[in-house]
VOSEZA-251882 format. One line per field, with one value per residue (C-alpha): residue in one letter; residue number from 1; x, z, y. Coordinates in steps of 0.02 Angstrom, whole numbers. Layout:
rest <- (a,...)
nr <- (NUM,...)
xx <- (X,...)
zz <- (Z,...)
yy <- (Y,...)
//
This chain:
rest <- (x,x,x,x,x,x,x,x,x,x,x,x,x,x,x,x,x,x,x,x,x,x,x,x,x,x,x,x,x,x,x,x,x,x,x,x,x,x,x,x,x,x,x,x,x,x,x,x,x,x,x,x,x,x,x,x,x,x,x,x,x,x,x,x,x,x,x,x,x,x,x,x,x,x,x,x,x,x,x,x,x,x,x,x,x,x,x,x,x,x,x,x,x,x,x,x,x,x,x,x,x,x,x,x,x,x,x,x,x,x,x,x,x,x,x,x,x,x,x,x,x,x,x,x,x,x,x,x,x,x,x,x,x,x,x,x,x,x,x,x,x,x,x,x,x,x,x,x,x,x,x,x,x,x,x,x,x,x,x,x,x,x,x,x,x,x,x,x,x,x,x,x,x,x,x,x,x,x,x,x,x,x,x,x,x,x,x,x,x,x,x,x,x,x,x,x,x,x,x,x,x,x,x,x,x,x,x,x,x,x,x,x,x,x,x,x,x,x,x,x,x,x,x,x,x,x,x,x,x,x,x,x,x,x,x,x,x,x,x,x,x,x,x,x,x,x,x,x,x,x,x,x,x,x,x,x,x,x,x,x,x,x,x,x,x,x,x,x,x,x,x,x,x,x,x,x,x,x,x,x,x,x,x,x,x,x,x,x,x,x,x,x,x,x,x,x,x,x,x,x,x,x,x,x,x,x,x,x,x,x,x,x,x,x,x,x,x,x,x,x,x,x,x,x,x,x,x,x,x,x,x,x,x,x,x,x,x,x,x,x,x,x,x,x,x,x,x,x,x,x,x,x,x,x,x,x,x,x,x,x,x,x,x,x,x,x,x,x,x,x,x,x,x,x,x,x,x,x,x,x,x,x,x,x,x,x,x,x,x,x,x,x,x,x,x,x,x,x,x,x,x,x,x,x,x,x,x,x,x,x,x,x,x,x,x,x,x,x,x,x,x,x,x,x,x,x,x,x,x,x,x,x,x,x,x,x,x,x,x,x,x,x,x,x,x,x,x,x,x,x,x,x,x,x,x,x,x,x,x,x,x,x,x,x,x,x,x,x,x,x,x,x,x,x,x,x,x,x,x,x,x,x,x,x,x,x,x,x,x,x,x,x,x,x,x,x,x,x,x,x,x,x,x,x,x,x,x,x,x,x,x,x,x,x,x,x,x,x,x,x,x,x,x,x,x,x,x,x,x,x,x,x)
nr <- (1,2,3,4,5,6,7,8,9,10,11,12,13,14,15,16,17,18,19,20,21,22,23,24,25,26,27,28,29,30,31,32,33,34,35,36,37,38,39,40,41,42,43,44,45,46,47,48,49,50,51,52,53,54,55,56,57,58,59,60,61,62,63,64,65,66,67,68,69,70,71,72,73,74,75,76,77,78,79,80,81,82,83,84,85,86,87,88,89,90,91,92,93,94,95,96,97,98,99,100,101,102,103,104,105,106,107,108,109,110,111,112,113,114,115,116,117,118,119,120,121,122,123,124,125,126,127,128,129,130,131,132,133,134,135,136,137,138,139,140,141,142,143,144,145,146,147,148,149,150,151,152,153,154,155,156,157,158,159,160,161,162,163,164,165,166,167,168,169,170,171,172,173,174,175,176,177,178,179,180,181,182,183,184,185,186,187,188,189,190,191,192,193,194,195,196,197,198,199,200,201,202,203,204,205,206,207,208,209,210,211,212,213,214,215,216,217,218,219,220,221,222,223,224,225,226,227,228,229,230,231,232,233,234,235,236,237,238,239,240,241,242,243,244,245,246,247,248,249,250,251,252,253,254,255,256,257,258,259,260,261,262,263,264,265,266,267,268,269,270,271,272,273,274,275,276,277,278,279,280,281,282,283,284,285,286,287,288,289,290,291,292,293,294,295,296,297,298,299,300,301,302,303,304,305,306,307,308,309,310,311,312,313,314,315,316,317,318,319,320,321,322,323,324,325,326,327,328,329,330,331,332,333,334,335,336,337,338,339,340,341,342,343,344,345,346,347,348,349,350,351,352,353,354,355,356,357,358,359,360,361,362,363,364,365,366,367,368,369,370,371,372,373,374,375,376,377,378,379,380,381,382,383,384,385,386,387,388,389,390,391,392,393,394,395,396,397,398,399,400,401,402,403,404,405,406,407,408,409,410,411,412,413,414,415,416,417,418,419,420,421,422,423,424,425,426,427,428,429,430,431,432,433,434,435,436,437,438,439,440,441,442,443,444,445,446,447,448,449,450,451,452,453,454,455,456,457,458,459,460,461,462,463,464,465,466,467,468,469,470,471,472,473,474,475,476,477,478,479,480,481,482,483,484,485,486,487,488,489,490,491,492,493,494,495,496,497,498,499,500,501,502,503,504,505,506,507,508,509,510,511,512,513,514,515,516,517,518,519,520,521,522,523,524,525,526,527,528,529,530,531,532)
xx <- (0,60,72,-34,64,-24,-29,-111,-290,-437,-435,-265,-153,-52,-46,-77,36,101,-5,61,-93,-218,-83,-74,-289,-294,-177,-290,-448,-353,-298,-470,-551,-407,-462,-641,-629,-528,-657,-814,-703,-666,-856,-902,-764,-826,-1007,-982,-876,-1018,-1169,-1048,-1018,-1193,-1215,-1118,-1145,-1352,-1358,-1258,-1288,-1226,-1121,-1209,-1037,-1055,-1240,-1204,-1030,-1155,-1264,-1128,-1063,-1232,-1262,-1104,-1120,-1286,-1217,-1074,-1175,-1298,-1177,-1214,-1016,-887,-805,-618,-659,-728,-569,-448,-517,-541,-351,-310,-436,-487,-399,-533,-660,-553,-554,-735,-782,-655,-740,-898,-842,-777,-938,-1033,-935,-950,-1146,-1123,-1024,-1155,-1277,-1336,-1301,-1152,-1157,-1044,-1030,-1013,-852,-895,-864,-686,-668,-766,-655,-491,-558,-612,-450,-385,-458,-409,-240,-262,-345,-200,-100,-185,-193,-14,31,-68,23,164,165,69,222,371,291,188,159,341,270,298,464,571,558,644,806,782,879,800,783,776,732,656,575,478,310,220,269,147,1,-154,-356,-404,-510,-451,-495,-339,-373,-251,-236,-97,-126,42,151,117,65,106,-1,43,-23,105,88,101,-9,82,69,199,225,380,366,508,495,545,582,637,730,877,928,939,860,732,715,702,552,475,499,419,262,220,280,136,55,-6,-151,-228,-373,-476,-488,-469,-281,-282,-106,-122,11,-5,-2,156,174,368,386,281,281,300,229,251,122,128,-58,-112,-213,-370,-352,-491,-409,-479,-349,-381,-230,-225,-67,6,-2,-75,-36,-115,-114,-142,-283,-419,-573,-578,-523,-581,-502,-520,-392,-398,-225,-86,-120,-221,-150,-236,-185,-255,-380,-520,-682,-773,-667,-736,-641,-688,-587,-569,-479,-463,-295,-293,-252,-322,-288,-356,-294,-361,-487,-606,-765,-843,-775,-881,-782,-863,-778,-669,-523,-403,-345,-450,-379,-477,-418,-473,-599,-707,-856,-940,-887,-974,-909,-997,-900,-800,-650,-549,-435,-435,-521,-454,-565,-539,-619,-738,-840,-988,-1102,-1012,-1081,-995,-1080,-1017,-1088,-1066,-1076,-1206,-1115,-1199,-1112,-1174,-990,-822,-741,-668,-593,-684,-587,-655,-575,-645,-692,-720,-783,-733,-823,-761,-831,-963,-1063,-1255,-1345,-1241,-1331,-1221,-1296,-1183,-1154,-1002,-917,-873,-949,-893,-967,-905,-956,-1076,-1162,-1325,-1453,-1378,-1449,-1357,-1399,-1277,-1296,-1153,-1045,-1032,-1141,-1042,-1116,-1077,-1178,-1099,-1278,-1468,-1470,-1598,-1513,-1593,-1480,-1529,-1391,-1422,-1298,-1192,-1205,-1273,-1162,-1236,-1143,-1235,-1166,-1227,-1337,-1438,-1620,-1697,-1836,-1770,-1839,-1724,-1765,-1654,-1674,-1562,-1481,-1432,-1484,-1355,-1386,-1315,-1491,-1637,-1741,-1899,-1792,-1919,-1924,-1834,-1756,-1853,-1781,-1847,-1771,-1886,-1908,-1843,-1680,-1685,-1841,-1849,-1842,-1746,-1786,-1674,-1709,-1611,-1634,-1506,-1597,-1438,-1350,-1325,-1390,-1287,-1323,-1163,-1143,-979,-915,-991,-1053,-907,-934,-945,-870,-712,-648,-632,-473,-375,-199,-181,-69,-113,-25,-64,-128,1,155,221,364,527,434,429,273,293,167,51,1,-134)
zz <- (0,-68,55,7,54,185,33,-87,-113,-128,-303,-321,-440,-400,-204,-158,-155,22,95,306,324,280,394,554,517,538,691,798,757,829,984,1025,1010,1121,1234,1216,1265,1429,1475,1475,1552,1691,1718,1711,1837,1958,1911,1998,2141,2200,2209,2277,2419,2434,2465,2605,2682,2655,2764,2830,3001,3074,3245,3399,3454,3352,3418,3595,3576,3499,3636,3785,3707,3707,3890,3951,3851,3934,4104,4082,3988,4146,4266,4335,4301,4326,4167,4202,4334,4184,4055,4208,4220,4026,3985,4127,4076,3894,3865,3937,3794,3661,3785,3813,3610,3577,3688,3632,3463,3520,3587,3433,3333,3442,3421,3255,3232,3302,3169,3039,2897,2933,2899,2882,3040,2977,3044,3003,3198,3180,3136,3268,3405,3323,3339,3559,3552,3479,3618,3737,3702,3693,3871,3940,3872,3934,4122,4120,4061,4184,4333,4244,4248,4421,4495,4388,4340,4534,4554,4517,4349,4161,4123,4278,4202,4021,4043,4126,4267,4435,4524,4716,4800,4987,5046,5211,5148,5310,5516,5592,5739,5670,5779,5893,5791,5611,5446,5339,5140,5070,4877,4789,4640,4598,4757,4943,5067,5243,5404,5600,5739,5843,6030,5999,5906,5748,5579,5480,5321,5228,5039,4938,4751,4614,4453,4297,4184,4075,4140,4311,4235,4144,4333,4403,4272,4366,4524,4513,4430,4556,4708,4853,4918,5091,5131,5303,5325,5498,5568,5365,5311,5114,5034,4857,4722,4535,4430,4333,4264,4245,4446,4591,4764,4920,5089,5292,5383,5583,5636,5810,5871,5862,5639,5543,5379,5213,5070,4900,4796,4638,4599,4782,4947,5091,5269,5441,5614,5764,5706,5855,5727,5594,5423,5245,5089,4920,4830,4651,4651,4781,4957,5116,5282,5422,5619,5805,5723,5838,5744,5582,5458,5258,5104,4922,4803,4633,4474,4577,4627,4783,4946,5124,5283,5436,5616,5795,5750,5851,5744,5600,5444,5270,5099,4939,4752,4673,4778,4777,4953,5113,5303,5456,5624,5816,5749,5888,5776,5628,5433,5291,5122,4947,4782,4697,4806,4668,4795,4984,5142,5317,5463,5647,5820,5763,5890,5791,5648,5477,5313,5162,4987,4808,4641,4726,4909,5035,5217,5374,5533,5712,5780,5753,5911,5806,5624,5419,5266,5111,4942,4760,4813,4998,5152,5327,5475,5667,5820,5772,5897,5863,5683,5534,5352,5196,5001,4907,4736,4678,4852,4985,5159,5306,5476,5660,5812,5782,5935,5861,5711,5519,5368,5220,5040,4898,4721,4688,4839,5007,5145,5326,5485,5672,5785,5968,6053,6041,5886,5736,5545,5385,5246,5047,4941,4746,4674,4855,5006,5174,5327,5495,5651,5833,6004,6057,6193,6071,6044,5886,5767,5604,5417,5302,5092,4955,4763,4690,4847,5006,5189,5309,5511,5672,5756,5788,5615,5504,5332,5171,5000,4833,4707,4828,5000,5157,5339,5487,5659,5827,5912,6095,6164,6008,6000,5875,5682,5585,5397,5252,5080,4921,4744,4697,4858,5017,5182,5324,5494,5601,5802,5865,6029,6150,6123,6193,6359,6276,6133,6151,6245,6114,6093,6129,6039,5854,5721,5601,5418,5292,5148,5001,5042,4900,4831,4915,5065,5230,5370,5515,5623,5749,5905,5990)
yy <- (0,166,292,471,643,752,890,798,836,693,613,634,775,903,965,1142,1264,1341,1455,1489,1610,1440,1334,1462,1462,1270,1290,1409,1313,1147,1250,1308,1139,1096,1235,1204,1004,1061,1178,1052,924,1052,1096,918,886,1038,991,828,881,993,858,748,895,937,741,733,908,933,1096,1233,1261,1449,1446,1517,1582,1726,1784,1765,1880,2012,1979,1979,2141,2220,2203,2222,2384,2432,2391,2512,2673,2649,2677,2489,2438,2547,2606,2592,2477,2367,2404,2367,2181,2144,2215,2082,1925,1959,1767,1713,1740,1644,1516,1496,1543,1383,1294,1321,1260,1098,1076,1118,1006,856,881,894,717,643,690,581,724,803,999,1140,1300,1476,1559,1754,1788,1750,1946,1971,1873,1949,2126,2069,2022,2187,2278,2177,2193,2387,2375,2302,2411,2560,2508,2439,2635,2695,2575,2623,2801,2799,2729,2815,2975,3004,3189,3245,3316,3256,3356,3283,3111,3178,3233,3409,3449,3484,3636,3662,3828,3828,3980,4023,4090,4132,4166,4247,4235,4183,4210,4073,3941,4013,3957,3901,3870,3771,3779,3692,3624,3513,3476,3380,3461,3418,3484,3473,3559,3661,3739,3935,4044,4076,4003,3945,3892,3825,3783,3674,3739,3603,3658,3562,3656,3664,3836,3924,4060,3949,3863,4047,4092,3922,3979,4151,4068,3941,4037,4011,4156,4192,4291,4326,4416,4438,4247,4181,4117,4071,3990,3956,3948,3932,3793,3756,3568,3595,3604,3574,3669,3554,3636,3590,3673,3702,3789,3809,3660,3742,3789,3729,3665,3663,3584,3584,3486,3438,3313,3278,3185,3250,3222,3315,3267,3345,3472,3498,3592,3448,3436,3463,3390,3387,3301,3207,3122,3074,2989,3075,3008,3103,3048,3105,3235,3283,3357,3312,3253,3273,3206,3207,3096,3071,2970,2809,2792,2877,2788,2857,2813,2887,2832,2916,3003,3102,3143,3092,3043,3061,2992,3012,2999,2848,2788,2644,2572,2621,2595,2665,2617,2702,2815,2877,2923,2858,2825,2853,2804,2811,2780,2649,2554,2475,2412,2353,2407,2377,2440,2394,2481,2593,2655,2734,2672,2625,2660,2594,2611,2545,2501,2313,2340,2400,2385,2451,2389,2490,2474,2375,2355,2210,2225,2221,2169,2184,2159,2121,1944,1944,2035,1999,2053,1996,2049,2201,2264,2292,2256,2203,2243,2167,2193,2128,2011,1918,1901,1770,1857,1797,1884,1783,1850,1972,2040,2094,2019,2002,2030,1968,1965,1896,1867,1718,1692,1608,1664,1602,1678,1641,1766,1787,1774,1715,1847,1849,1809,1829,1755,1759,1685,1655,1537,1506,1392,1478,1418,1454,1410,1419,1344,1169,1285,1402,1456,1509,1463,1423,1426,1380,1323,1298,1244,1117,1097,1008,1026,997,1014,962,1003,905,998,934,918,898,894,827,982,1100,1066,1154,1149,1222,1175,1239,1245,1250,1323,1440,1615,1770,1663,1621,1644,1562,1548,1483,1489,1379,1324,1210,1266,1203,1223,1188,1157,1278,1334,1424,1611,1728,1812,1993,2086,2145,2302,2459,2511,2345,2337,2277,2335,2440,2436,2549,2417,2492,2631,2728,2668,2715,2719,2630,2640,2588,2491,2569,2520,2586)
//
């Protein structure tokens, strides 16, 4: 068999001649039906991978991780516009635990997709929260940010000023501002806005005042310029003594002031600690930043506080003291009247032998104790009473409270917590707990008429009480030959009713010896403790 040229036409004779236009024609046409076969094979391909996907996932199911972040953020959102949480108070603790939400959104996703293996059609979760996590996250790590800087420049930067802390030189200049008598039972007005300010009481008449000028400059003339500027004034007029200075944030003015026993002092400082003891007519102070330690002050003593990081301390005093505004540490100790404190404590309070009624009041805590001959801690998690004297009223949510030897009736209502009370006598209690246990501990010896429920659970007594019920338990009965009632109640919690020691013989004598620390010292310094 003869073999036919590719040129030669059908039929046979002579082949065409050349032609590359009819050749590069013939080319493209077999490339596109190249082209063109790839294509359908592709769509056939990707036609069958997607009812073989659809097969095996039916549905797409969203994730309920997203809604309930929108919904967490919402109300935690709500809660802080209303004034219910504490703003910084809020951004302090998510810069510190924001982890926490990756950790319960993962879990939550484990949790999903175990439910999901177990379905008979497996289906797909939608992940569009994942921007929403990364941003919480975002913020989070902004938050913690923001309250290290503030830690970090409430401990390095203190009230020395911004400029001290960037290379300028400081500048010292002491000068006596005031020596002169002063009227019996005068009114001093202390104004500094950026410096300490110091306060004792001295035996003669005469006032005097000694102020240590900082300056930081690069200059001693610059320094001088300073000094002029924020140099304190004296004033006295009739029984009224004013001091003021200016306000200069490249120095601060430092006073010591010695009044007569009998002054009346009113400070107003802006960036400073202040300090006063020995003052006979009271004490008024106003002060936004810095530490307040006040000592042996007779009359009423009134402070106003602001920003949060202040720390007070007030030892022997002889009057009243009232508190309001945002502070950080609180530490009372021998006061011979009453306190009253309203505003947020974002740190600890120590309180021991206080003779009069005390009234503490946060977003979180309602505390209303007649008298502490004995001592009170409270902190973000727990509050402390031992030995108070007369009634004992605690509001709280979100804290362990623990009250022994309380020589009057209790009230106590908590939110989540653990109730524990042990009165020292045949006292009435009335304890509501939501999610907590309720501990009650009475002598072998003691008389009351208790009626105790809880839901979901347990009922726990060393006395002879009529325990019923199944997921709704009730305790009731009497103890002894009955008497003050004893009320409990746990939407979530045990009741126990515990036998303990004898009631004490009485409360203890005011004014017995204890130590008293301040709870946190500025750094660099050292307190000593005090025994009264």
């Amino acid at each position: 068999m003869s073999a036919t040229p590719p040129n030669v036409p059908p039929g046979g004779g002579a082949p065409p001649p050349y032609d590359p236009k009819t050749q590069w024609r013939i080319y493209r046409e077999q490339q596109h039906a190249a082209w063109r076969a790839q294509r359908d094979a592709w769509r056939a391909q990707q036609h069958a991978w997607k009812h073989a996907y659809r097969g095996m996932y039916a549905s797409r199911v969203p994730s309920l991780v997203g809604p309930i972040l929108l919904i967490l953020i919402g109300v935690v959102a709500l809660l802080v516009i209303t004034g219910h949480i504490p703003a910084r108070e809020f951004w302090t603790w998510y810069g510190h635990w924001w982890p926490l939400l990756l950790i319960a959104a993962g879990l939550a996703m484990l949790v999903e997709w175990t439910v999901d293996l177990r379905r008979k059609t497996p289906v797909r979760r939608g992940g569009g929260f994942v921007g929403l996590l990364i941003l919480l996250a975002f913020v989070g790590i902004c938050a913690a940010g923001v309250t290290g800087s503030w830690k970090w420049m409430g401990e390095n930067f203190g009230n020395n000023g911004f400029w001290g802390h960037f290379g300028l030189p400081e500048h010292n200049l002491d000068r006596q501002v005031l020596n002169t008598p002063i009227p019996v039972n005068a009114t001093v007005t202390i104004n500094i806005p950026r410096g300490d300010v110091s306060i004792a009481s001295g035996d003669g008449p005469n006032a005097q005042i000694e102020a240590h000028l900082v300056a930081y400059a690069n200059s001693d003339s610059d320094a001088k310029k300073i000094f002029d500027a924020e140099a304190p004034n004296a004033a006295v007029s009739g029984s009224n003594v004013a001091i003021s200075s200016q306000d200069n944030d490249h120095g601060q003015v430092n006073l010591t002031v010695i009044l007569p026993k009998t002054a009346h002092v009113t400070v107003k400082a802006g960036r400073g600690d202040v300090s006063a003891t020995g003052l006979n007519a009271g004490i008024d102070i106003t002060a936004p930043r810095g530490n307040t330690r006040l000592s042996a002050i007779t009359g009423p003593v009134q402070v106003h506080l602001a920003g949060g990081r202040h720390n007070f301390s007030a030892h022997q005093i002889n009057g009243n003291i009232t508190l309001d505004g945002n502070c950080n540490d609180l530490t009372f100790s021998a006061i011979k009247g009453g306190i009253t404190t309203t505003g947020e404590i974002l740190g600890e309070v120590y309180i021991e032998n206080v003779s009069q009624p005390i009234n503490l009041r946060t977003s979180v805590t309602d505390l209303q104790i007649a008298s502490l001959p004995g001592q009170m801690t409270l902190d973000s998690n727990t509050l402390r009473v031992v030995a108070a004297k007369g009634a004992v009223r605690v509001v709280t949510h979100d804290k362990d409270v623990d009250l022994s030897q309380i020589y009057g009736d209790t009230y106590v209502k908590d939110r989540v917590g653990r109730i524990s009370v042990a009165p020292a006598g045949p006292y009435a209690i009335e304890a509501m707990n939501g999610k907590g246990a309720v501990n009650i501990t009475l002598p072998p010896n003691a008389a009351g008429t208790v009626d105790g429920r809880t839901h979901n659970g347990n009922v726990v007594t060393d006395f002879a009480l009529k325990v019923s019920g199944d997921a709704d338990k009730t305790v009731t009965g009497q103890i002894g030959a009955g008497g003050p009632k004893i009320v409990l109640s746990s939407i979530d919690g045990d009741l126990r009713i515990r036998k303990g020691p004898a009631f004490p013989a009485q409360p203890p004598a005011p004014g017995a010896a204890a130590q008293v620390l301040h709870l946190k010292t500025p750094k660099g310094e050292t307190v000593q403790p005090v025994t009264q």
